[in-house]
N, C-alpha and C positions, 0 to 999 in steps of 0.2 A: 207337546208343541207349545213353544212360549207364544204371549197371548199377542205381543207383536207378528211374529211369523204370522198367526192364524187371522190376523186382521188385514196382512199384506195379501195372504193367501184368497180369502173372503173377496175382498175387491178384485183381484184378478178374475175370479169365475162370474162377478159380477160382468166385467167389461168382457170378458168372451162371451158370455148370452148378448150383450147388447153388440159387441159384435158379429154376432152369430145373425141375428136379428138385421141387421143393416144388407150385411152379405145376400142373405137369402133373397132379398130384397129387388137384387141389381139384376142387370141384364140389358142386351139387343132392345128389349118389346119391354121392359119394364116402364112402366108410367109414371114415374117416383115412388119415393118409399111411401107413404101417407095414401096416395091412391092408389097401389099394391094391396095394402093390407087391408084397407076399403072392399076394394073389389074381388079379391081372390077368392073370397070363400062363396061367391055367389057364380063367378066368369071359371066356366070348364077348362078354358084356352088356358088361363094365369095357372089354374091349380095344375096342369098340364104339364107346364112348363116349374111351379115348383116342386113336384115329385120327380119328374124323371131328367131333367137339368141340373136346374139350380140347387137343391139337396146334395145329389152324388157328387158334385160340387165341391159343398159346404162339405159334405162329409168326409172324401178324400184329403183335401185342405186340412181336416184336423187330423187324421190317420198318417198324412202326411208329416204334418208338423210335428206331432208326440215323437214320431219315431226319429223324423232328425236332432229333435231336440235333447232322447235320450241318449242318441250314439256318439251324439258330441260329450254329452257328460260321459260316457262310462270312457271316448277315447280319451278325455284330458284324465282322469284318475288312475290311467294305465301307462300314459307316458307323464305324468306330472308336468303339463304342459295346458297352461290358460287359453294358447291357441289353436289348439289341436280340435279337430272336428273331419268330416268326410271332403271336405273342398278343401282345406289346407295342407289333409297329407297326401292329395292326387286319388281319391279312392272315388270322386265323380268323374274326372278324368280318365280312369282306367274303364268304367264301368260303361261309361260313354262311349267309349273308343271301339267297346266290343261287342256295343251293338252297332255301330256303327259296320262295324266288321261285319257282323255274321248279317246283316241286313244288306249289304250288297254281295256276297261273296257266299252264304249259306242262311238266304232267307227263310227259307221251309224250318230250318233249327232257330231259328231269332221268332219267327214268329210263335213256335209248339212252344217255347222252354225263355220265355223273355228274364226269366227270376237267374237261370240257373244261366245265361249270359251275362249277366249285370253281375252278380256276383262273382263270378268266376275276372273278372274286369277290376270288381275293386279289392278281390283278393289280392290278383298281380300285382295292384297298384300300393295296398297297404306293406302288401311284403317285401317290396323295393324299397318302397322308403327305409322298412322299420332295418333292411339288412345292410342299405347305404350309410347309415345313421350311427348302429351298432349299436354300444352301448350307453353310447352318450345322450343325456337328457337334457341338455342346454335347449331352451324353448326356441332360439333365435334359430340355432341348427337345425329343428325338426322342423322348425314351419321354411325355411329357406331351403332344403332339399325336398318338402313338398310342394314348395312352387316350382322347384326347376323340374321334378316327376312329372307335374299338371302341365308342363310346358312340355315335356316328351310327346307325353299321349295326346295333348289339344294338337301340336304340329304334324303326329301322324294323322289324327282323327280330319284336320282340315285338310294334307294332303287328298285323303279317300275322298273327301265328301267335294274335290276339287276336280278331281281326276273320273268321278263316277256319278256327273252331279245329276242324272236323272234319278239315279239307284238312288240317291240318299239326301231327292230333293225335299221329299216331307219332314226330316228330321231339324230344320233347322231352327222352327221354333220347340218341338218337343226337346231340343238339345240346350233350350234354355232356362225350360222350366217352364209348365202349364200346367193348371188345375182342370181346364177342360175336360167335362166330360159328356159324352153321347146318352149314357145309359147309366145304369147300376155296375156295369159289366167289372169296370177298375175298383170298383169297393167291393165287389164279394169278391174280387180275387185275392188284394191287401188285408181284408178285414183279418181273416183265421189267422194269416201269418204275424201281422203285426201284432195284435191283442195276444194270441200264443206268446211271442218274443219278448212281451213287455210282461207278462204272467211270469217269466223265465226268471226275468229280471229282478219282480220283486223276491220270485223265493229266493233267489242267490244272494243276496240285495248286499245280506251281511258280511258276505265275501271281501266284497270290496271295501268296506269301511276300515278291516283291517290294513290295507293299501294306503288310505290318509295318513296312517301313522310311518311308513317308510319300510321300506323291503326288508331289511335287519329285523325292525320291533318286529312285524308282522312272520318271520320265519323264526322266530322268538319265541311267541303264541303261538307257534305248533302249525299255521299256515303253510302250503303247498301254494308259494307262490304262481308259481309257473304256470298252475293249473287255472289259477285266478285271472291271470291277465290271459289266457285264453278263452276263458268264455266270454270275456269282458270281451275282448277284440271281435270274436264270432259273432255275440249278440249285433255290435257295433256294425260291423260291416253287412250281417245279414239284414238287418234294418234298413239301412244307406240301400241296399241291394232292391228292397222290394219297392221303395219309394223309387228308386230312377228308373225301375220298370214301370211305371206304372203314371208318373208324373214329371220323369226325367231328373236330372242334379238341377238340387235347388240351395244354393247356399247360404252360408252365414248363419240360421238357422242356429245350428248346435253351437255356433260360437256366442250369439247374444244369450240364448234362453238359459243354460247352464249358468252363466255370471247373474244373471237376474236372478233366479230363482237361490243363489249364493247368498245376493243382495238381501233375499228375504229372512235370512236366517235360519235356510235349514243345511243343518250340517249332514244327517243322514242318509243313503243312499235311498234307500227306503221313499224316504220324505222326498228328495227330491226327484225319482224317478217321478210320485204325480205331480210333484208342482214342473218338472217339466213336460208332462203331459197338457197342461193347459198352456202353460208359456206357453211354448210352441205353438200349438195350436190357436192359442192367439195370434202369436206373431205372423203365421202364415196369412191366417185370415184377413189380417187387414192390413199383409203386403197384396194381396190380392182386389181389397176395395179398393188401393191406393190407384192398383192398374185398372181397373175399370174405372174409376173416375176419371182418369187421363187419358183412357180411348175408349170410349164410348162406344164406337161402332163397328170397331175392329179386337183382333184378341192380342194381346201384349204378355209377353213372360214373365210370369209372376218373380221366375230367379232373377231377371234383371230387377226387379224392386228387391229384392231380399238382400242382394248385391251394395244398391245405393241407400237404404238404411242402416244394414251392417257396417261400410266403410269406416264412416266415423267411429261407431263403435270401439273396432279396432283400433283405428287413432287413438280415442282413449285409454284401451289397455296398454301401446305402445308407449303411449306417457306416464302409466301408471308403474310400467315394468323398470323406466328409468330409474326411481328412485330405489329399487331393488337391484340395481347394477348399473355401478358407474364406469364401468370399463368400457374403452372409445375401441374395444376392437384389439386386435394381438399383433405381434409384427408379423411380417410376410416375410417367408427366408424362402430359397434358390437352390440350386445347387450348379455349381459352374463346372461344367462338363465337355466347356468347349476354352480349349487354349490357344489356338493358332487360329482367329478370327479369318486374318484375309482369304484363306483358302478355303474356309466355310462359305463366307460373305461372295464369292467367287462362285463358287459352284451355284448358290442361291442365284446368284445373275444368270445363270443360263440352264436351271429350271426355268426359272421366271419368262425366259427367251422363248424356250420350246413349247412353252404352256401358252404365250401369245400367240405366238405363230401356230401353232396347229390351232387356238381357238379365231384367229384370222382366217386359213383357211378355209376352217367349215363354214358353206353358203347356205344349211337348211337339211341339205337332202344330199352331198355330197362334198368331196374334198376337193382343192384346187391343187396340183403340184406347186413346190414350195416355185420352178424357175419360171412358172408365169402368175405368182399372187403379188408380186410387187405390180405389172400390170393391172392387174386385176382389181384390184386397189385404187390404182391411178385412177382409171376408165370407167369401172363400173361404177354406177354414180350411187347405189342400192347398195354397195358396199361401202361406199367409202360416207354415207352421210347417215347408215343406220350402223354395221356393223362391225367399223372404226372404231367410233363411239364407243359404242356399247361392251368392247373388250375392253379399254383405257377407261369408260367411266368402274365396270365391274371391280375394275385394280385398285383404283381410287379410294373407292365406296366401302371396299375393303381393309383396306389401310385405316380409315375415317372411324369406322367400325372396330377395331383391333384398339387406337389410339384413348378412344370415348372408352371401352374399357379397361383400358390401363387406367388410366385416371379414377377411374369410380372405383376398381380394385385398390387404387393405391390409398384414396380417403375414405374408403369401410375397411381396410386392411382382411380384404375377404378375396379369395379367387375365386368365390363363383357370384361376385359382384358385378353388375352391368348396368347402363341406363333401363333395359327392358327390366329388370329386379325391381328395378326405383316407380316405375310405371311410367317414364318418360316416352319410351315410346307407344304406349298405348294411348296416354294423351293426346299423342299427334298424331294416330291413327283416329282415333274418333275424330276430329276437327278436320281431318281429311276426307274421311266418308261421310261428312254433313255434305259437301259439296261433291263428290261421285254420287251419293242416292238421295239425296233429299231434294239437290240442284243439278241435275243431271245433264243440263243446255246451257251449265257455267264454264265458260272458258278454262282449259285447264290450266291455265295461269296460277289460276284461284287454290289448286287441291295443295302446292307447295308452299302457296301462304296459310293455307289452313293447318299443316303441318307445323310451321314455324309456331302460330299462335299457340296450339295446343300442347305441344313442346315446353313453350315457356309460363307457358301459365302454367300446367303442371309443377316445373321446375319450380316457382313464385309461392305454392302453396306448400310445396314441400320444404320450401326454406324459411315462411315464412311460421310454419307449425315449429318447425324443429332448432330454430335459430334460438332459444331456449335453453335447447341443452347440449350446446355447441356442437349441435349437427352430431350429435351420437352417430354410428352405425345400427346399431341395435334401431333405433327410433327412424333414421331412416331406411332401412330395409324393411320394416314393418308398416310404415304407413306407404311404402312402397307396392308392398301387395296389396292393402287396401285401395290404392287408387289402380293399379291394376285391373281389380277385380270391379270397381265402379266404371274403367271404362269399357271392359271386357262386356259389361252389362247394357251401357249406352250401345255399344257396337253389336249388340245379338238385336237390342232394337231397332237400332234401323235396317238391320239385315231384314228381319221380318216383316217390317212396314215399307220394304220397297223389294220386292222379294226378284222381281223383274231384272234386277239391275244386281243379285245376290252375287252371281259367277264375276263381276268385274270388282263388285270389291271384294270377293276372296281372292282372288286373283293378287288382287293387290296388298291387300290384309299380309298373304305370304311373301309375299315379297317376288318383285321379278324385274329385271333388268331390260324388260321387252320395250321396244321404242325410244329407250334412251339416245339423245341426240347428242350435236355439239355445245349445242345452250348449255346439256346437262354438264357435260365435263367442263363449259369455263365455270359456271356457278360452284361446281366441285374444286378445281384446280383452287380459285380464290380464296375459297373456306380453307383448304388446305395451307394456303401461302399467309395466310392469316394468323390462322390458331396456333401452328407447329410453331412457327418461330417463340411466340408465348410460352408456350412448354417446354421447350429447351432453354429460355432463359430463365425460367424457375426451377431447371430439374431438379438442381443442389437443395432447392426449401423444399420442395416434393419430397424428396428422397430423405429428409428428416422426418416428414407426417409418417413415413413407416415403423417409423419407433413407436415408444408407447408419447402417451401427449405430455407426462411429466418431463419427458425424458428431450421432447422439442421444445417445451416452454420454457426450459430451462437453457438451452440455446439460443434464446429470445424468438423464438417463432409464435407470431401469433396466429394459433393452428385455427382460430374460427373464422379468420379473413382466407388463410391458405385455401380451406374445404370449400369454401364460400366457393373462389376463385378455380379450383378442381372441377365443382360442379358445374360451372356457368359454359367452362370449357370443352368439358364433356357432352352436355346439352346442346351447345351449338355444332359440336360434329355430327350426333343422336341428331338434331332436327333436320341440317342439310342430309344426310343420309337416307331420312326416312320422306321426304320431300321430292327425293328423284326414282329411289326405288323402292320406297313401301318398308314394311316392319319386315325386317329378317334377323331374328334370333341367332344367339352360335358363337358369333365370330369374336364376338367382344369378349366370351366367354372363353374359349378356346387358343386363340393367338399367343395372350400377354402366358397361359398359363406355361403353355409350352416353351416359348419364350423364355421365361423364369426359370425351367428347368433344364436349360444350355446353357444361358450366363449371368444366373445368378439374381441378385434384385436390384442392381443398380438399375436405376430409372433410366442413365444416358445408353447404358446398355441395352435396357430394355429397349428401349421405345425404337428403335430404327429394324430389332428382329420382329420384333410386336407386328410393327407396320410392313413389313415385307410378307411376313406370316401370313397375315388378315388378307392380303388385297392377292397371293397365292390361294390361297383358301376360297375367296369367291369369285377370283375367276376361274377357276379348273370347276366352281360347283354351276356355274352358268353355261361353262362347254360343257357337263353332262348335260343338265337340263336341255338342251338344245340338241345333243346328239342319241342320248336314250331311246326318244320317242321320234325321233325327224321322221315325217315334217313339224309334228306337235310338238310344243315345249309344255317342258314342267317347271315351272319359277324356281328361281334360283333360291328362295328362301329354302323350300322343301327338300332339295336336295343338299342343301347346309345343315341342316336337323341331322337329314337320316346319316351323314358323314360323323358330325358332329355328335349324336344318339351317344354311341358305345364312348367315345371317348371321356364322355361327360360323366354317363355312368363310371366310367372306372378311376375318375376326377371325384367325383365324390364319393366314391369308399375309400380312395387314397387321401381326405383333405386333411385329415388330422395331419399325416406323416409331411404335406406340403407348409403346414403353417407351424408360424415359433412356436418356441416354449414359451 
């Protein structure tokens, strides 16, 4: 060990003891640290409370932390991917989802067997990705078909915990990440298996070292790859496994401690299995003092801190990776499948006909015959000022949604690009739920301006990081998920400090078209009369940014005002959308791709199939929602997912064959 590494290494174990030290410390009834330490060893109550508390605590917290911090290192040396970890490839997501599962649907097996549901959860969830993926090791690829996987299972996962919210009302903070603990009971369960796993690791250790050198050198020297990268993946995910049983998905974790402990200079697996043993372990610990110092008297999700310290992080390798790839993204090719438009575009009008009128029709609980709904309509006043509305705003909203992703598809040159990928609409989810739970007797005026603000501010940071390197793709899909995942974090907190009011903004979180009025459709209609004319008088420079940027620069487009102008565009369809009916996933994704695969990549072509697509799509997903369950509705987001689900899946094992050479 060079005498740098050892002096890097040295001071980290230093600030974990004093970390360690601080932690132990905190608590409900602690008195401060200084009067603590004072008093404890004389006051029965203190030492009480720090053996069978605060310890199992401290000690989970670091059992915790070693083990995420080694499964992120062995997953980035298996896929040669810097951002690879348990929360990037969806393996907390999966693992989530099935306790989630088997806790309303077969609790007696979630409670006996919690190890052998979690993993069985982020097996699914490792094995999707790694088959979506194939063989392709592009970093941008694995981490962006791991955030649309974590977007699979997080939309079923809040489906359930929406539709069953008594069954799986205590899970909302253990779903975000807590160290909490009652007893010793979570550490002798973790203890054998983690310290066993990480014993595994080191004797294997050397295994992997031959993987630094590249799959060829290493089958070269006599190595059995194959056999490598699966203990490497088992270790990985049986780790991730015992921690989200036991403290739930906590992430970012194995994405900082692996580059820091890189940072230090050890090259070794060896080496670095213990220096990620303390990272970690650090890093958890005082995401955890960070949260008790910010609520004091209440418990906060340790993964929501792990989330908004990581972010930037990320940001920074996103920046770091630019100068390892200048490539602004590939072109986006079609395939034109449809020749004789009008009688396509024709038959699409009376789909479009019958899917209004039957979702006109239905009142709740039953149908009206089509030769008295025009009355019906007229007269009844419950129809015609709720659920008027709410068909024509759903069509809209739809379109709006289809459009915003065409655009962001068309400047990352990516089809599984959306404002939700960029973290647009999570922004404006959180600024929406500041005032559904924190302001709960705030006019609801307020929750579509809070949308707007977080929307744009979003959009302001994202342009204002990346304007740099002319709005890369790569740069901004990546610090996309990080702000994602910071608001994702913001949003479990105030889920659980206003726990009261939790079912109205999941409710809304998923998305639902419930209550949409006439305000809502002119507010929609205007946006609409607004933006579209914009887009079609740029589609001709739009539809050059699909090339490569040499290849428009040299056409005189100046592609960092264009993107600029894609985005802004994009975001204000993204803000009015999620301002009348909440964040719904899907459509932005789905529409433009389909779309592409009828006629082709012309933008002028696109965009008017795009938009008919989108706003079919969630209105037929709003008359399910509404006819499933009558009288009960299921929001409209959730029933976009599970429509949307398979397609997507089989959109990304096809994405190679969809994008240029």
């Amino acid at each position: 060990m060079k005498a740098k590494s050892l002096l890097f290494f040295t001071g980290t174990v230093l600030l974990f003891i004093v970390l360690g030290i601080i932690h132990v410390s905190q608590g409900q009834a602690s008195s401060g640290f200084i009067t603590f330490w004072q008093n404890v060893w004389n006051d029965p109550q203190q030492m009480n409370f720090l053996l069978h508390s605060r310890m199992p605590r401290f000690v989970i917290g670091c059992l915790a932390g070693a083990a995420l911090a080694i499964a992120g290192m062995l997953l980035q040396t298996m896929t040669r991917n810097p951002l690879a970890s348990a929360s990037t490839l969806g393996i907390h997501a999966g693992a989530y989802f099935f306790v989630v599962f088997f806790t309303i649907f077969m609790p007696a097996s979630g409670y006996a067997h919690p190890l052998i549901v979690s993993l069985a959860g982020g097996l699914l969830a490792a094995l999707t990705v790694t088959f979506l993926v194939g063989k392709s090791l592009d970093p941008v690829r694995i981490a962006l078909t791991g955030l649309i996987v974590t977007m699979l299972f997080s939309s079923l996962t809040s489906a359930l915990q929406l539709l069953f919210a008594n069954e799986a009302g205590g899970l909302f903070l253990w779903g975000s990440g807590t160290l909490m603990q009652l007893d010793w009971g979570g550490v002798q369960f973790a203890t054998p298996w983690t310290i066993g796993l990480i014993i595994f690791a080191l004797v294997v250790s050397h295994r992997f070292d031959y993987l630094l050198l590249g799959d060829e050198v290493a089958i070269g020297l006599g190595q059995n790859i194959t056999i490598t990268k699966a203990i490497g993946w088992f270790i990985a995910i049986f780790l991730t496994s015992v921690t989200v049983s036991v403290v739930g998905p906590i992430g970012f974790v194995g994405i900082i401690a692996p580059h820091l402990v890189r940072l230090m200079g050890f090259t070794k697996h060896r080496a670095m299995i213990i220096g990620n043993m303390i990272v970690g372990a650090g890093l958890l610990i005082m995401a955890d003092i960070l949260v008790r110092l910010i609520s004091q008297t209440s418990e906060l999700p340790v993964g929501a801190m792990t989330a908004i310290i990581g972010a930037p992080w990320l940001i920074y390798l996103a920046l770091k990776m630019r100068k390892q790839s200048k490539s602004s993204g590939q072109v986006l090719e079609g395939k034109v499948r449809l020749t004789k438009l009008k009688p396509f575009y024709l038959g699409l009008v009376l789909v479009t006909l019958v899917i209004i009128i039957f979702s006109l029709s239905f009142g709740g609980t039953s149908f009206t015959r089509l030769a008295e709904l025009p009355q019906e309509l007229m007269y009844n006043r419950y129809a015609w000022d709720f659920r008027v509305p709410r068909v024509f705003v759903s069509f809209l909203i739809g379109m709006m949604m289809a459009g915003s992703g065409l655009l962001m598809q068309t400047v990352l040159r990516n089809p599984l690009a959306d404002t939700s990928v960029l973290g647009i609409s999570s922004g404006a989810s959180v600024f929406a739920m500041l005032f559904l739970l924190v302001f709960p007797q705030t006019p609801v005026i307020f929750v579509p301006v809070g949308a707007f603000l977080g929307a744009f501010l979003t959009m302001l940071i994202i342009l204002m990081i990346s304007a740099k390197c002319g709005f890369q793709p790569i740069i901004l899909i990546l610090m996309g998920i990080a702000i994602s995942a910071v608001g994702s974090a913001f949003i479990q907190i105030l889920l659980v400090r206003a726990d009261l009011y939790a079912g109205l903004a999941l409710t809304w979180l998923t998305g639902s078209t419930y209550g949409s009025s006439w305000q809502d459709f002119n507010i929609v209609i205007i946006a609409i009369l607004i933006i579209f004319p914009i887009v079609i008088s740029f589609a001709k420079t739009f539809d050059l940014l699909a090339f490569d940027d040499e290849v428009a620069i040299g056409l005189g487009i100046k592609t960092g005002k264009m993107r600029f102008l894609m985005i802004v565009l994009a975001v204000s369809l993204t803000a009015v959308s999620v301002s009348v009916v909440g964040t719904i996933g899907f459509v932005g994704l789905l529409a433009p791709h389909i779309a592409r695969q009828l006629v082709g990549p012309r933008l002028m072509k696109l965009l008017p199939l795009s938009l008919s697509l989108g706003g079919i799509l969630l209105i037929s997903a709003d008359f399910l929602g509404r006819f499933i369950l009558a009288p009960k509705e299921v929001p409209v987001g959730i029933i976009v997912s599970l429509i949307g689900a398979p397609y997507l899946l089989y959109l990304l094992k096809r994405v190679n064959s969809v994008k240029a050479k």
